[in-house]
C-alpha positions in Angstrom: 24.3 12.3 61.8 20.8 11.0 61.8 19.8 9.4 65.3 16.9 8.0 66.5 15.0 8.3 69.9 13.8 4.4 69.6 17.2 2.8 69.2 19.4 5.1 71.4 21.3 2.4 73.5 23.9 1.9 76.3 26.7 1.0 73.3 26.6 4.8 72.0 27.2 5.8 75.6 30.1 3.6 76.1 31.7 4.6 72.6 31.1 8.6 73.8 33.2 8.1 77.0 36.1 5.7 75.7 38.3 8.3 75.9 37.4 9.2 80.1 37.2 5.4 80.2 40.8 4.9 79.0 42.0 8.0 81.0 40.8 5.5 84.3 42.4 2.6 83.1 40.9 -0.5 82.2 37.3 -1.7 83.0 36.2 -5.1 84.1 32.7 -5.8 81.7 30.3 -9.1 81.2 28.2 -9.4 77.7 25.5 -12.1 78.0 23.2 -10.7 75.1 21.2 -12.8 73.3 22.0 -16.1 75.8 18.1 -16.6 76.3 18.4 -15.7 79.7 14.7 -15.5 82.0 16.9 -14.7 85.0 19.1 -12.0 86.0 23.0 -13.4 85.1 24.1 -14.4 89.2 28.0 -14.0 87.9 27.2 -10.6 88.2 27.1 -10.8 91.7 29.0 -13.4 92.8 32.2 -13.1 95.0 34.5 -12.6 92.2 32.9 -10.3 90.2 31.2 -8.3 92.6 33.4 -5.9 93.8 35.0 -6.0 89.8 32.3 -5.2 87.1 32.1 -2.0 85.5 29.8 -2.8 82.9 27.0 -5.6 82.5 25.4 -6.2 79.3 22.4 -8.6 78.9 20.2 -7.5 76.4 17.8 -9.6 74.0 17.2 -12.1 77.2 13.9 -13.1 78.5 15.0 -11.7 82.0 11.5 -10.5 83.9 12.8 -8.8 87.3 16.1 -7.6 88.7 17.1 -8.9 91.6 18.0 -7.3 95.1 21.3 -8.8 95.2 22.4 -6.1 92.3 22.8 -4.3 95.2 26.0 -6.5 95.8 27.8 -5.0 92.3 28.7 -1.9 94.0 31.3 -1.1 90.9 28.7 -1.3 88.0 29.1 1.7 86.3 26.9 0.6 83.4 24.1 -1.5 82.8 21.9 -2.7 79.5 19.1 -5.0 80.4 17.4 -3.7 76.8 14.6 -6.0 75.2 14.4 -8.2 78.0 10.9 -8.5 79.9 11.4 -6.7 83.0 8.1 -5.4 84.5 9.3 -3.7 88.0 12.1 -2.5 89.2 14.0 -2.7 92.9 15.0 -0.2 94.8 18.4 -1.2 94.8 18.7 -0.6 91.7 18.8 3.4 92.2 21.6 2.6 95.6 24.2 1.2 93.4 27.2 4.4 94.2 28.9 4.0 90.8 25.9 3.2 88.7 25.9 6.3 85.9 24.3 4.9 82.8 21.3 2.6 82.7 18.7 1.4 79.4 16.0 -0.5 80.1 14.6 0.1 76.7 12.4 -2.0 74.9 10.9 -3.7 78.1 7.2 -4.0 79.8 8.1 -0.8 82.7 5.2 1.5 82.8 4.5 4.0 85.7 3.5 1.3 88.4 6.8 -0.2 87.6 8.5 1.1 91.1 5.9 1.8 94.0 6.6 4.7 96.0 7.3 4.9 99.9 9.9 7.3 101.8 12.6 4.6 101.9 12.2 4.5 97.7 11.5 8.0 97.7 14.6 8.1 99.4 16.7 6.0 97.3 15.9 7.0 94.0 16.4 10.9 95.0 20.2 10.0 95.8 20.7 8.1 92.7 23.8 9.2 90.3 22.7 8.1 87.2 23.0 10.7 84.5 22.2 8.7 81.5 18.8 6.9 81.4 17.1 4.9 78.4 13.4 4.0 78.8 12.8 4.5 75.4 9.9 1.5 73.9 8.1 0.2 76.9 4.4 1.2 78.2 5.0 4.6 79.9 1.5 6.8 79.6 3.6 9.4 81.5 6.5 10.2 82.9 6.9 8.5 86.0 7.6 10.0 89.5 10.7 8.2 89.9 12.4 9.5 87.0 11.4 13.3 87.9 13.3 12.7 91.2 16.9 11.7 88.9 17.7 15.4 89.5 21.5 14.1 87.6 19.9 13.0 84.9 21.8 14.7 81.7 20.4 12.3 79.0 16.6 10.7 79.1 15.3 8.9 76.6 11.9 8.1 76.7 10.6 7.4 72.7 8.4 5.0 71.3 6.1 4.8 74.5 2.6 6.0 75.2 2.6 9.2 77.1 0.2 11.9 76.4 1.7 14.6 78.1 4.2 15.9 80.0 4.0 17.2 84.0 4.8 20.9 84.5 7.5 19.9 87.0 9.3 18.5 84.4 11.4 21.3 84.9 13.1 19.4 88.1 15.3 18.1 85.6 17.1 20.8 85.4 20.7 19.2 84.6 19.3 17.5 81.5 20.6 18.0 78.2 19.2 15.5 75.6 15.1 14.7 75.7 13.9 12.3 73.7 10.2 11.6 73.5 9.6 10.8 70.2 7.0 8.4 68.8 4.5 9.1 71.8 1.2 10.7 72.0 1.8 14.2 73.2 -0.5 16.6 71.9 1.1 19.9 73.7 4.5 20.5 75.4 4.2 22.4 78.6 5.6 26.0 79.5 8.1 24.6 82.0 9.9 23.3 79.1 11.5 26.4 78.5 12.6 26.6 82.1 15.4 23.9 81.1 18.3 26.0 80.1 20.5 23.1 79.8 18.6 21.4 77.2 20.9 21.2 74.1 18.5 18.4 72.5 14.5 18.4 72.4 13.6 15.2 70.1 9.2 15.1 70.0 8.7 14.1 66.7 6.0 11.9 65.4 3.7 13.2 68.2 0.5 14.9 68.0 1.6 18.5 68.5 -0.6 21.4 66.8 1.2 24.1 68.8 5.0 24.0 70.5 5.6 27.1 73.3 6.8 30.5 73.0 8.6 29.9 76.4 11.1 27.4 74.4 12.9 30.5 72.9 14.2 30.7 76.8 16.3 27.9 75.8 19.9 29.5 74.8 21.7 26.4 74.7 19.4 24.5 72.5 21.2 22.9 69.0 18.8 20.4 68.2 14.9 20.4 67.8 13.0 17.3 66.1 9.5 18.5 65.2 9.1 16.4 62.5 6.0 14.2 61.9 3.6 16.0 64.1 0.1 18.2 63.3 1.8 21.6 63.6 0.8 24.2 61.3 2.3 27.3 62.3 5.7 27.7 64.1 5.7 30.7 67.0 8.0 33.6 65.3 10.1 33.5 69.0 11.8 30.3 67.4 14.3 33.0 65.7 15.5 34.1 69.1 17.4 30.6 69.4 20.8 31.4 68.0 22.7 28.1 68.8 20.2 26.5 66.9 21.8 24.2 64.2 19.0 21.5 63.5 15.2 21.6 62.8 13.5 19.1 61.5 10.1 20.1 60.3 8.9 17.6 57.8 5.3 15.6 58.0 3.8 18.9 59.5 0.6 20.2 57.8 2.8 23.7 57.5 5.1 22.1 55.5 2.8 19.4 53.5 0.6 22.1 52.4 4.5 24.0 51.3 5.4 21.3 49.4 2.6 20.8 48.2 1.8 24.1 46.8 5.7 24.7 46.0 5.3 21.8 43.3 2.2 23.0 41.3 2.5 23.6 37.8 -0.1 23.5 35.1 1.1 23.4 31.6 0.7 26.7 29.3 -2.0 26.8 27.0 -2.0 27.6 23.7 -3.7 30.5 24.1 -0.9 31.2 26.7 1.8 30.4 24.5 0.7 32.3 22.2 0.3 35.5 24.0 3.5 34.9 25.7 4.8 35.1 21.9 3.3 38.5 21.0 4.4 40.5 24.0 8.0 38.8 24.3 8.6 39.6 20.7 6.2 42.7 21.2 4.5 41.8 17.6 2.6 44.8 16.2 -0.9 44.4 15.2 -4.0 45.8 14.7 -6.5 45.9 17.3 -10.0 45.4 15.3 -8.6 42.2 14.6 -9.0 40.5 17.6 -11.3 40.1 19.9 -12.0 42.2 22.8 -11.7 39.3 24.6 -8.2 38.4 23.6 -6.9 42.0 23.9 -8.4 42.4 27.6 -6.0 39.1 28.1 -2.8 40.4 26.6 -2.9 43.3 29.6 -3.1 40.9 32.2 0.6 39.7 31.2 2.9 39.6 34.3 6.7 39.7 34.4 9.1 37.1 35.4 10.3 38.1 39.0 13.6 36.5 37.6 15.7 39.6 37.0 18.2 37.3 34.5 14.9 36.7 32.4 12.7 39.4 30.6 9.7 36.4 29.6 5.7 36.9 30.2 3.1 34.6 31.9 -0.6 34.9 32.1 -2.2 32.3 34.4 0.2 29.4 34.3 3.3 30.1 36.1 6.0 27.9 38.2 5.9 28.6 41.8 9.3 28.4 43.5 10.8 28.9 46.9 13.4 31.0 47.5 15.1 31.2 50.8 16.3 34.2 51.6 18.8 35.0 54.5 17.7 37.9 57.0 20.2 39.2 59.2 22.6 36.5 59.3 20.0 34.4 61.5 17.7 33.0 59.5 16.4 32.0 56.5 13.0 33.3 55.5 11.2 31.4 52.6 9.2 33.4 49.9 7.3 32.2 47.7 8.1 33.4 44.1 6.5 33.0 40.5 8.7 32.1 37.2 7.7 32.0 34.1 8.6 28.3 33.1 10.2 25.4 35.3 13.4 26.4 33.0 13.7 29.1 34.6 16.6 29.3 37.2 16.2 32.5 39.9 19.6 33.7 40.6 21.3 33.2 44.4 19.7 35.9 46.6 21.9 38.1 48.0 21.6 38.2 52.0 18.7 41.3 53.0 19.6 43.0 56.0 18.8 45.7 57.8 22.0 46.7 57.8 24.8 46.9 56.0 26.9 45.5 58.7 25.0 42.7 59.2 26.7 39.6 59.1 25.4 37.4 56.3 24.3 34.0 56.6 27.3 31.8 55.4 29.4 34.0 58.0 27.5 34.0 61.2 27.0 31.2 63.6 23.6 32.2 64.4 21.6 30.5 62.2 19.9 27.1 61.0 22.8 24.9 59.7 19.6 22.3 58.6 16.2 22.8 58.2 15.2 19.4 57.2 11.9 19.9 54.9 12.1 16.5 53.4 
């Protein structure tokens, strides 16, 4: 499944928990997307549906503040004001007891959104939201407020401007899924690897040249999104993380300059093809016939690594990548040299350093997708 940290929004969350939804029975909702609203919908409030509504959706309004009075919904459970025009954000908003999932995406909050005092403080630290979408909006960092959701389990905070992340980040230490993609972050701190819970780490299309060798600390970690960033090495701890199923690593010098390399080919010459002729059909001739120059080039011949092929090369050669499984928990690519692009290298066997390692289609320690492309 290919998701993205810019469009991640309240729906997904309520099709992931239609089956604990069901198990409480039915659930009271209002939809008023894309009704032009500039103010906050008062039937969510009012005295029949106050006490009622589990879900309110309003997205794609013009809606610029949220009131005080959502105080009075004390059943909201879930609540998408996405790509409306909200600026701040009340208090009240973090007192609601049922209130669990919440995306404000693709508004105008940025860090001065929600002023802090003790009785905010207060409020926000006692908050049950788990599942929090900021994702799109003017962020520069990561606000206080949102380092005090201690029950957060899914942030997303993608397509905004932050340039880097606090060290206390590590507060958060009941999140799962973190998605700050599309930012500006040049360098992940240390504390990252201090959230053990993490099963998702999604910072592509930053501007990252390094990523942390404390983030092999992170056992339970499945998915990591590097992709589109300025990395060009990888820290060799990365093969420590053995529930790691997806790593995305494409746009990255390290990779560019792999590709890149990985499709050069320069077409024999003749001089080539010819000498490729008299040593693969080892011809028999007379030395004092050809030049010393010509001679000194037929012993620089080299052999096809291809053990299904017995052909020559000289200068021009097809450089291929082979991965090769090591140990069952990774896979190592080589770079290897062919005679011709015709030339098909065999399936590697798995190299271990033992023979009763398990090999890489049988163990679940390894990369089920490295995405290159």
């Amino acid at each position: 499944m290919t998701f993205s940290a810019f469009e991640f929004t309240i729906d997904e969350y309520v099709t992931a928990n239609s089956r604990e939804s069901s198990d409480r029975g039915w659930e009271q909702s209002l939809t008023l997307s894309s009704h032009e609203l500039v103010e906050f919908p008062e039937e969510a409030y009012n005295d029949e549906n106050r006490d009622r509504l589990n879900i309110l959706v309003a997205s794609k309004n013009q809606i610029e503040q949220i009131p005080s009075q959502i105080l009075l919904c004390t059943a909201l459970k879930r609540l998408d004001l996405s790509k409306n025009q909200i600026r701040t954000l009340p208090k009240e908003l973090f007192q609601l007891p049922n209130l669990r999932y919440v995306d404000l995406g693709s508004n105008l909050l940025c860090e001065l959104s929600l002023s802090f005092t003790d009785e905010v403080g207060n409020a926000v630290s006692s908050s049950r939201i788990t599942h929090l979408v900021l994702s799109n909006n003017k962020f520069t960092v990561i606000s206080w407020w949102v380092l005090m959701l201690e029950n957060l389990v899914h942030l997303h905070m993608g397509a905004n401007l932050i340039k880097s992340l606090p060290s206390c980040i590590d507060r958060l230490r009941n999140l799962k899924d973190l998605y700050l993609g599309g930012n500006k972050l040049m360098e992940l701190p240390e504390s990252v690897g201090s959230m053990h819970q993490l099963n998702k780490l999604i910072v592509n299309d930053n501007q990252l040249g390094t990523i942390p060798d404390t983030l092999t600390n992170l056992d339970q970690l499945k998915s990591l999104m590097l992709h589109g960033n300025r990395l060009k090495v990888l820290p060799q701890s990365l093969i420590k993380l053995e529930n790691l199923e997806e790593l995305s690593l494409r746009g990255n010098p390290l990779v560019d300059r792999f590709v890149r390399t990985m499709n050069m080919y320069h077409v024999p010459s003749l001089k080539e093809l010819s000498s490729r002729y008299v040593v693969n059909n080892r011809l028999i001739f007379n030395h004092d016939d050809l030049p010393k120059t010509l001679l000194q080039y037929l012993k620089t011949s080299q052999r096809c690594i291809n053990p299904a092929c017995s052909g020559v090369y000289f200068t021009s050669c097809v450089e291929h990548v082979k991965f090769v499984d090591f140990c069952g928990r990774f896979r190592v690519p080589f770079l290897i040299y062919l005679c011709s692009p015709s030339c098909e290298y065999p399936e590697a066997e798995s190299t271990s350093s033992s023979d009763s390692e398990p090999v890489m289609g049988a163990s679940p320690m390894h990369l089920r997708r490295v995405l290159l492309g």
